[in-house]
VOKEGU-939130 format. One line per field, with one value per residue (C-alpha): chain; residue in three letters; z, y negated, x; residue number from 1. Coordinates in pm, whole numbers. Example, Ala and Ser with C-alpha at 12.3 -4.5 7.8 and 13.67 -1.06 7.14 Angstrom:
BEGIN
lokol <- (A:A)
mipa <- (Ala:Ser)
Z <- (780:714)
Y <- (450:106)
X <- (1230:1367)
drennu <- (1:2)
***
This chain:
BEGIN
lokol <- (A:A:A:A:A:A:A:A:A:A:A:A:A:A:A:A:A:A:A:A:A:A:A:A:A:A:A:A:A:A:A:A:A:A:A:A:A:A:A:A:A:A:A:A:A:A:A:A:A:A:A:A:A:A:A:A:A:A:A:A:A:A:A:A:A:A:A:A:A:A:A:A:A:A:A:A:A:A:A:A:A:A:A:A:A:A:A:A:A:A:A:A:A:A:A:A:A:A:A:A:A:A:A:A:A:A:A:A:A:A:A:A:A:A:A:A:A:A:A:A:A:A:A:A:A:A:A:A:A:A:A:A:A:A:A:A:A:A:A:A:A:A:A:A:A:A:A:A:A:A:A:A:A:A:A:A:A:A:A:A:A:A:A:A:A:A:A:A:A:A:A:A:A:A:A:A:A:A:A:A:A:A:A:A:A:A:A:A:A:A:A:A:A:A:A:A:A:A:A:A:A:A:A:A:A:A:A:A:A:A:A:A:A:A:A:A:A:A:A:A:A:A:A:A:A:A:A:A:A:A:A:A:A:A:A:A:A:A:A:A:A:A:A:A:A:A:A:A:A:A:A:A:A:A:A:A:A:A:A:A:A:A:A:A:A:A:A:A:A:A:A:A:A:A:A:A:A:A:A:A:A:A:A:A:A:A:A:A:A:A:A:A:A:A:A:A:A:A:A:A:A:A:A:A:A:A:A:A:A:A:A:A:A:A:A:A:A:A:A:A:A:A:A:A:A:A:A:A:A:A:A:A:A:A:A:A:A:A:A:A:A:A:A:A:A:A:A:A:A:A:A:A:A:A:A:A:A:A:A:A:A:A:A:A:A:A:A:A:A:A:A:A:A:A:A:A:A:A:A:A:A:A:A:A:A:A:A:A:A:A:A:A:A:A:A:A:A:A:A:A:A:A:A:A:A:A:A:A:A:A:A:A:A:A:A:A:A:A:A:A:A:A:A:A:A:A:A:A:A:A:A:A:A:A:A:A:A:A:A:A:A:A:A:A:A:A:A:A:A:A:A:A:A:A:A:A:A:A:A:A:A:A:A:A:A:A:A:A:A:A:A:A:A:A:A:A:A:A:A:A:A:A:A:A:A:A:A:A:A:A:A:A:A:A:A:A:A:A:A:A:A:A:A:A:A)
mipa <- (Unk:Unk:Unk:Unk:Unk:Unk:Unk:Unk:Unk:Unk:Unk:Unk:Unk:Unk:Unk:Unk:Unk:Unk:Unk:Unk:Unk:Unk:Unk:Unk:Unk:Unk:Unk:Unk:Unk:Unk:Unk:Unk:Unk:Unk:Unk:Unk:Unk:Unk:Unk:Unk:Unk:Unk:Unk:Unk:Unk:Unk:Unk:Unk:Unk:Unk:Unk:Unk:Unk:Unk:Unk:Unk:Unk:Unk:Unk:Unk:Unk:Unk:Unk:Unk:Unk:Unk:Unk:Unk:Unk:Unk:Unk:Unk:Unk:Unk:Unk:Unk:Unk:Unk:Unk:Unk:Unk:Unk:Unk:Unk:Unk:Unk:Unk:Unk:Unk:Unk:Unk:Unk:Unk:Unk:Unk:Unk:Unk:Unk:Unk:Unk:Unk:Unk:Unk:Unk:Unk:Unk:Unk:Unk:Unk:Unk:Unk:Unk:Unk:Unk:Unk:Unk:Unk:Unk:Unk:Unk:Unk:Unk:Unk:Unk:Unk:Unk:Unk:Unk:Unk:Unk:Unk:Unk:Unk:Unk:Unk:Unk:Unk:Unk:Unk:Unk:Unk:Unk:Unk:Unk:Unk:Unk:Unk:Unk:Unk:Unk:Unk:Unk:Unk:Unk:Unk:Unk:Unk:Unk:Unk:Unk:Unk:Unk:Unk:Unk:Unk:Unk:Unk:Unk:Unk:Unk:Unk:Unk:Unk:Unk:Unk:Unk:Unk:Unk:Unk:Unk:Unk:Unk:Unk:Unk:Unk:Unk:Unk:Unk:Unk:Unk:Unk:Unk:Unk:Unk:Unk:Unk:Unk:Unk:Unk:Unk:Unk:Unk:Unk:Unk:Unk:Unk:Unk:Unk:Unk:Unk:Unk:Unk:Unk:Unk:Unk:Unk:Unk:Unk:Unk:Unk:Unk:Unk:Unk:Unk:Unk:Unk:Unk:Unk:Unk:Unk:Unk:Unk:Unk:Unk:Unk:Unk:Unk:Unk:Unk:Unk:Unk:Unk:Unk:Unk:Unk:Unk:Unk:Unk:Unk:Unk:Unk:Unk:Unk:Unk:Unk:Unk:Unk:Unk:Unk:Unk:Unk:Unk:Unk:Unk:Unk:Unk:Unk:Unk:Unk:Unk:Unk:Unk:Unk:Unk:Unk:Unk:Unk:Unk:Unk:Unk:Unk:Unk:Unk:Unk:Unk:Unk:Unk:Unk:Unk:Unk:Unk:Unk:Unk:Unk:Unk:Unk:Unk:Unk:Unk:Unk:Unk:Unk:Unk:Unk:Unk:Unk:Unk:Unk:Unk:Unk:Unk:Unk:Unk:Unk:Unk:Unk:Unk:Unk:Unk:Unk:Unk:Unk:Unk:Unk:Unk:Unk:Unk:Unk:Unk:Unk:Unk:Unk:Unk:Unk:Unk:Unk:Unk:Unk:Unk:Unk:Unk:Unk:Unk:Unk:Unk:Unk:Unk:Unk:Unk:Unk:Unk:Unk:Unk:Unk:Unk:Unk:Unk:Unk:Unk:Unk:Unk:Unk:Unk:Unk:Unk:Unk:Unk:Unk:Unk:Unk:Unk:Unk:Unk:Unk:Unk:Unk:Unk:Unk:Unk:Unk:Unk:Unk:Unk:Unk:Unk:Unk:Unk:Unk:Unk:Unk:Unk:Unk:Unk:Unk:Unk:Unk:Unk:Unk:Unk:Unk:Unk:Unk:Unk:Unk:Unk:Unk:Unk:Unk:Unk:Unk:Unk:Unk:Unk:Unk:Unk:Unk:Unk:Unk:Unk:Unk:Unk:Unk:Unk:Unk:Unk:Unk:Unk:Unk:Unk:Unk:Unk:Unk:Unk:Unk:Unk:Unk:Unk:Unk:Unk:Unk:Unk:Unk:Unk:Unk:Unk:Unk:Unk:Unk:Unk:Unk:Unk:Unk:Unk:Unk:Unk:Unk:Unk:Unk:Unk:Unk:Unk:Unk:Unk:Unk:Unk:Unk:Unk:Unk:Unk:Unk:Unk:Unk:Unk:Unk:Unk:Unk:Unk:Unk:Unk:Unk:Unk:Unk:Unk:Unk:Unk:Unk:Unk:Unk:Unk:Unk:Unk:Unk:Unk:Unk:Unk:Unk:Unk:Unk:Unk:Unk:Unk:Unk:Unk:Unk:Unk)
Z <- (351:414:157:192:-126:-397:-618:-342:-377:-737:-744:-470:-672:-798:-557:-367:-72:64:-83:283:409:586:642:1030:1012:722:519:225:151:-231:-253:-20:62:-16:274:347:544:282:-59:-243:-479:-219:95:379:132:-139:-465:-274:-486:-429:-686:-876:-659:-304:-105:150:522:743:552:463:101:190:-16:184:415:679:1027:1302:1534:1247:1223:900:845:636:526:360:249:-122:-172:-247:45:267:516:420:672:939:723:833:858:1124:1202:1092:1280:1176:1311:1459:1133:921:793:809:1058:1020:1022:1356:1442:1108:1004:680:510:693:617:647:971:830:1145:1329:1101:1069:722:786:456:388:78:143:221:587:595:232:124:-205:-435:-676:-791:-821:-649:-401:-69:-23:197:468:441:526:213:226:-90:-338:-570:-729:-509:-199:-363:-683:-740:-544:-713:-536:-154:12:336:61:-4:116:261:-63:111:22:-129:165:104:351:67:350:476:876:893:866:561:479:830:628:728:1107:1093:1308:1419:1405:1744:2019:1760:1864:1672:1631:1561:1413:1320:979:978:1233:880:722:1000:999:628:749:624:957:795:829:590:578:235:272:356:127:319:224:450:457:470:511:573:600:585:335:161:-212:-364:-122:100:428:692:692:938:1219:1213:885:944:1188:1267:1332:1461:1193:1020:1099:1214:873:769:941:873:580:797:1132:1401:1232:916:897:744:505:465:360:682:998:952:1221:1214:1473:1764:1710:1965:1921:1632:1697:1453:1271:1023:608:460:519:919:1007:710:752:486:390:9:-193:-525:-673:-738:-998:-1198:-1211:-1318:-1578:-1699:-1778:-1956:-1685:-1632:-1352:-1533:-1546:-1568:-1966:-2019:-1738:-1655:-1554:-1245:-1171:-934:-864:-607:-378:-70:233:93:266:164:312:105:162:42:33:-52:-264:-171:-419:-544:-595:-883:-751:-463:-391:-82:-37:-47:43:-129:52:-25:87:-263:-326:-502:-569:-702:-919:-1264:-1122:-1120:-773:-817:-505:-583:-438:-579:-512:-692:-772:-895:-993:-1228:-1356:-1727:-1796:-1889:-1785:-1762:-1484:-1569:-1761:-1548:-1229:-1085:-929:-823:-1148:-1287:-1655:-1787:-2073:-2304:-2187:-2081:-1751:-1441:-1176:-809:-720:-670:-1031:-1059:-1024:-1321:-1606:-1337:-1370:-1041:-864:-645:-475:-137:-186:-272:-621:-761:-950:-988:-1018:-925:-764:-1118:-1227:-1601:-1466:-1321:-1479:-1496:-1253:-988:-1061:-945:-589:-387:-30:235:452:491:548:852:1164:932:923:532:597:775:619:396:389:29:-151:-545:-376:-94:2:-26:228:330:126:-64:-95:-363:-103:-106:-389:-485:-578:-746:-910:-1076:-969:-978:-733:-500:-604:-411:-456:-376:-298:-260:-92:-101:-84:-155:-207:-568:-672:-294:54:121:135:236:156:298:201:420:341:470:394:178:-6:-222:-541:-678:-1048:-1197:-1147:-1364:-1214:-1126:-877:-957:-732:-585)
Y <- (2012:2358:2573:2832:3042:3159:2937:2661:2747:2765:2368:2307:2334:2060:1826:1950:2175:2317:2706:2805:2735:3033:3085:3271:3544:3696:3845:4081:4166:4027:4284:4552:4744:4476:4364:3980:4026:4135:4098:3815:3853:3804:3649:3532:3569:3677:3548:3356:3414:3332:3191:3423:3271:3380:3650:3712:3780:3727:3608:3343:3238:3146:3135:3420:3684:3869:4084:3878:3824:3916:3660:3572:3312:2999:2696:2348:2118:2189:2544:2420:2241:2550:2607:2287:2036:1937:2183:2528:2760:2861:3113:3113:3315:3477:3337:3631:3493:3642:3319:3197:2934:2633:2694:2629:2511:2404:2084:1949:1664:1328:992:989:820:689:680:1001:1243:1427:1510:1442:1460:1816:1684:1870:1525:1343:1020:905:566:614:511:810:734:386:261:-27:206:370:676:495:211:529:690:1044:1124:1004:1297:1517:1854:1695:1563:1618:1232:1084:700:683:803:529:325:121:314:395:739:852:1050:1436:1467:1673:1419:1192:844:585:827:772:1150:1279:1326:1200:982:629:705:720:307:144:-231:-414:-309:-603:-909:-1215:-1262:-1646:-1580:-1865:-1666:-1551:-1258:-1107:-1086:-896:-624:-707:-570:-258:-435:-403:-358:-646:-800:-1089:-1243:-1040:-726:-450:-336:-338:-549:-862:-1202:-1461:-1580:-1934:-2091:-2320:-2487:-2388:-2574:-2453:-2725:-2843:-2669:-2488:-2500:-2281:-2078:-2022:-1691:-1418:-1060:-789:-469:-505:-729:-702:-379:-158:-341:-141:-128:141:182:97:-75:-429:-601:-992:-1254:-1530:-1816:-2115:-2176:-1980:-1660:-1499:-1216:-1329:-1175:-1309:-1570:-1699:-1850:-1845:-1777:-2076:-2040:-1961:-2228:-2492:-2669:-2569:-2689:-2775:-3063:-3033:-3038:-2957:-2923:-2592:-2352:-2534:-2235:-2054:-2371:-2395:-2036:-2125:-2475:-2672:-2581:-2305:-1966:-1840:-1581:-1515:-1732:-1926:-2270:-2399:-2524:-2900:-3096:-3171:-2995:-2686:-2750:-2603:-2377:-2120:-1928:-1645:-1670:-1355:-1300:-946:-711:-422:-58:75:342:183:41:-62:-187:-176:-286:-309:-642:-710:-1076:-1217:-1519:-1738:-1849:-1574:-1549:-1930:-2050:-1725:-1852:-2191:-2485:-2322:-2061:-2051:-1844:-1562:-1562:-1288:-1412:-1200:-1369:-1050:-951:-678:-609:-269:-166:-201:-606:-738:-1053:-1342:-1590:-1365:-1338:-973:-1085:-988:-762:-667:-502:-220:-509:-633:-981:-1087:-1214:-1378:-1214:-1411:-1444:-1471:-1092:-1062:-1229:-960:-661:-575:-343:-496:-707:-477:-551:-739:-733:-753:-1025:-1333:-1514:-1886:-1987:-2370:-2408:-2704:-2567:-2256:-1946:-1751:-1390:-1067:-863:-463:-337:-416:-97:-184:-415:-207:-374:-719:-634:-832:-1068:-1325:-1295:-1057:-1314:-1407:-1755:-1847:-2081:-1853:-1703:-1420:-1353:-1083:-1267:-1283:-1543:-1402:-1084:-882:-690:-362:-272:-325:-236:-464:-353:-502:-375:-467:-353:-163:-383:-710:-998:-1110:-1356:-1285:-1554:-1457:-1714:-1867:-2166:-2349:-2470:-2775:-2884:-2804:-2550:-2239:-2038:-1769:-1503:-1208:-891:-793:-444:-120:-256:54:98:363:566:497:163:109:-61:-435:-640:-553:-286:-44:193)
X <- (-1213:-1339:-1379:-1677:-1699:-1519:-1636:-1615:-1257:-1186:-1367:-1118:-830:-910:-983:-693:-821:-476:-442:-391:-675:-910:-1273:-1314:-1420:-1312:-1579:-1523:-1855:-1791:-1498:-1514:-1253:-1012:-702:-791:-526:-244:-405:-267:-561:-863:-581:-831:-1122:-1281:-1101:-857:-557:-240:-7:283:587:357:256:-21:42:-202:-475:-231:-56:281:634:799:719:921:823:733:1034:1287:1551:1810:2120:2006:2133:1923:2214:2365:2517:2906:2919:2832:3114:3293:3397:3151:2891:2782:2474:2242:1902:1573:1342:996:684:425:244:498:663:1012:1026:1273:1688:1827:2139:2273:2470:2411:2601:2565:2717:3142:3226:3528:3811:3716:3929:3608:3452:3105:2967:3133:3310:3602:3824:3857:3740:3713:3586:3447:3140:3148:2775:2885:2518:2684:2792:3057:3094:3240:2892:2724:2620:2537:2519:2804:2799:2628:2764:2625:2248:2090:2064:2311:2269:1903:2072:2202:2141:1978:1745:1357:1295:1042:763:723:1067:1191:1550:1666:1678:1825:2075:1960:1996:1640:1414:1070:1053:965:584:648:757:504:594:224:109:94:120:-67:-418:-280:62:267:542:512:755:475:197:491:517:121:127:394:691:867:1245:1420:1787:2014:2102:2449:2375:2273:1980:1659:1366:1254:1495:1256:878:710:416:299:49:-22:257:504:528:337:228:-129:-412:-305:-627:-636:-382:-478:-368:-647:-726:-1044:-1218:-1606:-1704:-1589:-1272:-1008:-625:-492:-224:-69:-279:-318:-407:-384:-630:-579:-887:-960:-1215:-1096:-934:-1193:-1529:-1845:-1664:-1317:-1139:-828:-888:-1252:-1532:-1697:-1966:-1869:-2036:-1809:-1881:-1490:-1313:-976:-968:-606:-493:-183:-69:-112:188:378:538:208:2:247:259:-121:-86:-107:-466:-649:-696:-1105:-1302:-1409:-1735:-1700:-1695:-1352:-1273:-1204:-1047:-668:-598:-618:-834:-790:-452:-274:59:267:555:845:1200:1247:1581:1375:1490:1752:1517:1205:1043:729:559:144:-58:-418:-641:-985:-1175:-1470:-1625:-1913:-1956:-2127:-2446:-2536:-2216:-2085:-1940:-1932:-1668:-1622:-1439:-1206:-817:-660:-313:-45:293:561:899:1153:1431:1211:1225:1068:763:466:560:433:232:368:227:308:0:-62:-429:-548:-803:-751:-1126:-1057:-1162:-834:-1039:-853:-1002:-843:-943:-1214:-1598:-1651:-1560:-1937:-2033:-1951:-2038:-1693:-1742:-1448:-1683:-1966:-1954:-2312:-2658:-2794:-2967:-2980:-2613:-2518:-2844:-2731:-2542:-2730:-2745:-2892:-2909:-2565:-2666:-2770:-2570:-2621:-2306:-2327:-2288:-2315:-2264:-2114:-1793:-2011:-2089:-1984:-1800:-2026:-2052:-2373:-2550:-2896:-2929:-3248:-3369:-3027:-3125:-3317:-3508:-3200:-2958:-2676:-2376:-2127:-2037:-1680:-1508:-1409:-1082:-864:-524:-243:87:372:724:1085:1433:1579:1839:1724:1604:1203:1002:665:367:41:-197:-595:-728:-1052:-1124:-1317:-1451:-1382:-1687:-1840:-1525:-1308:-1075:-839:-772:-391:-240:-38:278:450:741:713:1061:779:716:375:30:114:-214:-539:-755:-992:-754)
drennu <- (1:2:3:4:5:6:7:8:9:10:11:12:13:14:15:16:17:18:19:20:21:22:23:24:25:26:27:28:29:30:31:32:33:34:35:36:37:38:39:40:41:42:43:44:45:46:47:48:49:50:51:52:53:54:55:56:57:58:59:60:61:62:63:64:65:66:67:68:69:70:71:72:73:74:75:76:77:78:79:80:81:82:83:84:85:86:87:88:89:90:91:92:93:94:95:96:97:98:99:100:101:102:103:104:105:106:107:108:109:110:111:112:113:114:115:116:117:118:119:120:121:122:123:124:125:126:127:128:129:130:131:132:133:134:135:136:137:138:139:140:141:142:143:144:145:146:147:148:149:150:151:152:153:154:155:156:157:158:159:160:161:162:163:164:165:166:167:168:169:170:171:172:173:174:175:176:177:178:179:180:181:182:183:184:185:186:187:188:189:190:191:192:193:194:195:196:197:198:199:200:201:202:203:204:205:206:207:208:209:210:211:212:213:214:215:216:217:218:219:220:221:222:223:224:225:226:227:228:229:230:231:232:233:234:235:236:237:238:239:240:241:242:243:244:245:246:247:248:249:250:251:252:253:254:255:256:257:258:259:260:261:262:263:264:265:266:267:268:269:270:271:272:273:274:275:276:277:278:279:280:281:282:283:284:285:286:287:288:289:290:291:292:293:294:295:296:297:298:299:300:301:302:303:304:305:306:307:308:309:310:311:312:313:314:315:316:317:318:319:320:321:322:323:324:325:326:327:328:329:330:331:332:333:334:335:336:337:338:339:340:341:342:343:344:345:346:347:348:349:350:351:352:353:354:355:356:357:358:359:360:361:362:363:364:365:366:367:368:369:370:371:372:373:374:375:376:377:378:379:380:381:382:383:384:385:386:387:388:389:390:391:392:393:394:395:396:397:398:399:400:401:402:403:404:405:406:407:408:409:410:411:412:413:414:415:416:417:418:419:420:421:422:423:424:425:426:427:428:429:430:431:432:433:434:435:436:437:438:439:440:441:442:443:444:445:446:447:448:449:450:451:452:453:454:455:456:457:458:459:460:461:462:463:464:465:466:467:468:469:470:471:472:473:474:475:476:477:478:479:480:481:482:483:484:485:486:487:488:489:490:491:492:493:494:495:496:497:498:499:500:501:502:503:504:505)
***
C-alpha cells in the first residue's frame, strides 16, 4: 500500500501501511522548511511521525541510528550466557542508510551435542543431559532452551515444537528462527495421487512422525469411505495448481479436491471433468461416521427450518482421515476450505442437503470447547443457530455462501419455492469450474450449475504434544446427484487457542 498524504497516512495506521514507507520525491510543501530527511516529526513526508522509541535517518523511521560505515560489537542470544561456552559476540556494521545491519560472526546457544565435550548451549556445563523446563527433551534430544537464562520460555523450545512466525525465536530448535514459512513440499504431486499422505503435504503439512517419537508431523493417512472403512472412488481426490480459473492455493503450489462426482474443473485430465449434475456418479455408499451420528441422536444435523435429510446412508463418500503429533506449543490449528455444490439454487433447504464434515478427535479441554459433536465444518450465526457447511448456508442469507447469483431458492422442493438469495456477491470463483455453467428451466432465468461459499476458514483447539485424529470428508445426502466438492489448503498451527468451527476468514 502506498501512502500519498498525510492524512492517507494517519488512515494507514490503521490498516497497517508499514511506518517506513516513503513517497519519491519528497515534498514538503505542507511544512516548509522542515528535514524529511532527519525530522522524526515529518520523516520522508509531511506528518510522517515517527514513534517515541525511533528516530529518522534518511527519510526513514527506524529503532537506531548510527554513521554509515560505523561498526559496533553485538550479541542476540540471552545476556548471561554472553561469553559462556560455545557463546560469544560479533560486529554489526552501519548500512549507508544509517541503520545497524545484522551481528556477524556471533554464536548463540544451540542444542547440547552431548559427547563432543563442547557446551553448545552456553550453559556453563559440558555435555549435560537435562530437562530443566521439564517439557519432554532433554538437552542432549536437542533442546535449546531448558532454562530460563538461555530463553524467556524455555517449556515452548523444543525439537517439539513449531517455529511460531514473527517471534524472532527459533521454537523447534533446528538453529534458525522464524523459518516454519519457508516449508514447501506440494510441488510435483500427481493430480491422481493415491497416496494420501501426498493431500497432507497438498494442505502444507509436509512434517512427518512415528507413533514413538516426540516430533511433531503427521503419522498416518488413508482413505476411506464415510464410516471409515472401504476404499473411495479414485477420482473423487485430486491435487491442484487451481480450481477453475480463481481458486488458487493460500499457500504453496497445490491445493487438493474432495467430491462426491469427480474431483476435476472443465480443463482438468487425470481425473477428467464430468458434468455436476450427477452423469459421473460413483454410486458407492457407506455408513456415516458413527461417533458423530451419535453425538447428534443418531440422526443428520440441519440447517434451522429446514427439512431433514433422509436416507441411510452417505452416497458417493469420501474421507481423508490423519493422525497427527500436534507441535508442543500450539493450541490451535486453522486451514482454509472452499464448498461448492451443484445443489445449488433448486434444491436449497431440501432433503438434499449433501455434508462436508471436518472431525476433530483431541484431548483438548480449554476454552473455547471445540464442538461437542466434533464437527469443525460448522457455522455458528450470532443467534447462536448452527449450520452445518453445506448448500443450505444459503437459506437464512447467512453470507457464508456467496459465490452465486441471487434469486429464488428451493424452487424443485415440491412444497414450494423455500425463500430468496440476496447475499450472493459474485461468481468469480465459479469460473472454469463447471459450477458457472448455464441451466436452462433452473428457479431463474440466471441461474447457474452450482454456487460456492468463497473461502472459508476452519479452526479447531488441541493440546500441545498430543496425538489427533483428524477426518476430512464429503458425501452426498439423500440421492446420488447433483454433486459436490471441497477445496482444502494452507494447514497452520497457533501458540493461542482459537474460535473452533468455519467462519469467513
Amino acid at each position: 500500500m502506498l501512502c500519498r498524504s498525510s492524512l492517507v497516512f494517519a488512515l494507514a495506521l490503521v490498516v497497517g501501511c508499514a511506518p517506513t514507507e516513503r513517497i519519491n520525491p519528497p515534498d514538503n510543501t505542507n511544512c516548509p522548511g522542515a528535514d524529511l530527511q532527519n525530522d522524526a516529526n515529518n520523516c520522508g513526508m509531511c506528518g510522517h511521525v515517527c514513534s517515541a522509541t525511533q528516530v529518522c535517518a534518511s527519510g526513514q523511521c527506524g529503532t537506531s541510528a548510527c554513521t554509515p560505515g560505523a561498526t559496533a560489537d553485538c550479541y542476540d542470544g540471552p545476556s548471561s550466557t554472553m561469553g559462556v561456552g560455545v557463546c560469544h559476540g560479533g560486529q554489526k556494521t552501519c548500512s549507508s542508510t544509517g541503520f545497524w545491519g545484522t551481528c556477524q560472526g556471533e554464536i548463540t546457544p544451540g542444542a547440547e551435542i552431548c559427547g563432543n565435550l563442547i557446551d553448545d548451549n552456553c550453559s556453563g556445563v559440558i555435555d549435560e543431559d537435562e530437562d530443566q523446563d521439564h517439557d519432554g527433551f532433554t538437552t542432549c534430544q536437542g533442546d535449546c532452551c531448558d532454562n530460563t537464562a538461555q530463553c524467556g520460555q524455555p517449556g515452548l523450545v523444543n525439537p517439539g515444537a513449531f517455529d511460531a512466525p514473527g517471534n524472532n525465536v527459533d521454537d523447534d530448535c533446528d538453529g534458525m528462527a522464524d523459518n516454519g514459512a519457508t516449508a514447501l513440499c506440494d510441488t510435483g504431486l500427481a493430480s491422481n495421487s493415491g497416496n494420501a499422505m501426498d493431500y497432507a503435504k497438498a494442505m502444507e503439512l509436509c512434517q512427518t512422525a512415528t507413533e514413538t517419537d516426540h516430533r511433531w508431523g503427521v503419522i498416518s493417512a488413508k482413505w476411506s469411505l464415510a464410516d471409515g472403512n472401504g476404499t473411495p472412488a479414485h477420482d473423487s481426490c485430486s491435487i491442484r495448481p487451481a480450481f477453475g480459473t480463481n481458486v488458487v492455493p493460500k499457500a504453496g503450489a497445490s491445493l487438493f479436491e474432495i467430491s462426491t462426482g469427480h474431483a476435476a474443473d472443465t480443463n482438468d485430465t487425470m481425473p477428467d471433468y464430468v458434468a455436476w449434475d450427477g452423469a459421473g456418479d460413483m454410486l458407492t455408499t457407506s455408513g456415516y461416521p458413527a461417533d458423530w451420528l451419535a453425538a447428534n441422536g443418531g440422526m443428520l444435523p440441519n440447517s434451522p427450518g429446514c427439512p431433514p435429510p433422509s436416507g441411510i446412508g452417505a452416497n458417493d463418500p469420501v474421507m481423508l482421515t490423519l493422525r497427527i503429533r500436534v507441535p508442543t506449543n500450539a493450541q490451535s490449528f486453522s486451514f482454509s476450505s472452499n464448498f461448492f455444490s451443484s445443489e445449488y439454487p433448486e434444491w436449497v433447504c431440501t432433503q438434499y442437503n449433501d455434508f462436508f464434515v471436518v472431525l476433530l478427535d483431541s484431548m483438548w479441554n480449554g476454552m473455547p470447547a471445540n464442538p461437542s459433536d466434533k464437527n469443525l465444518a460448522t457455522y455458528t450465526a450470532p443467534n447462536m443457530m448452527k449450520y452445518p457447511v453445506g448448500v443450505n448456508l444459503a437459506k437464512d442469507n447467512t453470507g457464508l455462501f456467496n459465490q452465486c447469483t441471487n434469486g429464488i431458492l428451493g424452487c424443485s422442493n415440491f412444497g414450494g419455492a423455500m425463500g430468496m438469495s440476496t447475499t450472493c456477491q459474485s461468481t468469480t470463483e465459479l469460473a472454469g469450474t463447471g459450477f458457472d455453467e448455464a441451466r436452462p428451466g433452473s428457479c431463474d432465468t440466471n441461474s447457474l450449475s452450482g454456487g460456492g461459499t468463497g473461502w472459508l476458514l476452519t479452526s479447531g483447539n488441541v493440546k500441545g504434544g498430543e496425538i489427533i485424529t483428524l477426518r476430512i470428508a464429503i458425501w452426498d445426502t439423500s440421492d446420488h446427484s447433483f454433486n459436490s466438492l471441497a477445496v482444502i489448503d494452507n494447514f497452520k498451527w497457533d501458540v493461542t487457542a482459537a474460535d473452533p468451527g468455519t467462519n469467513i476468514p
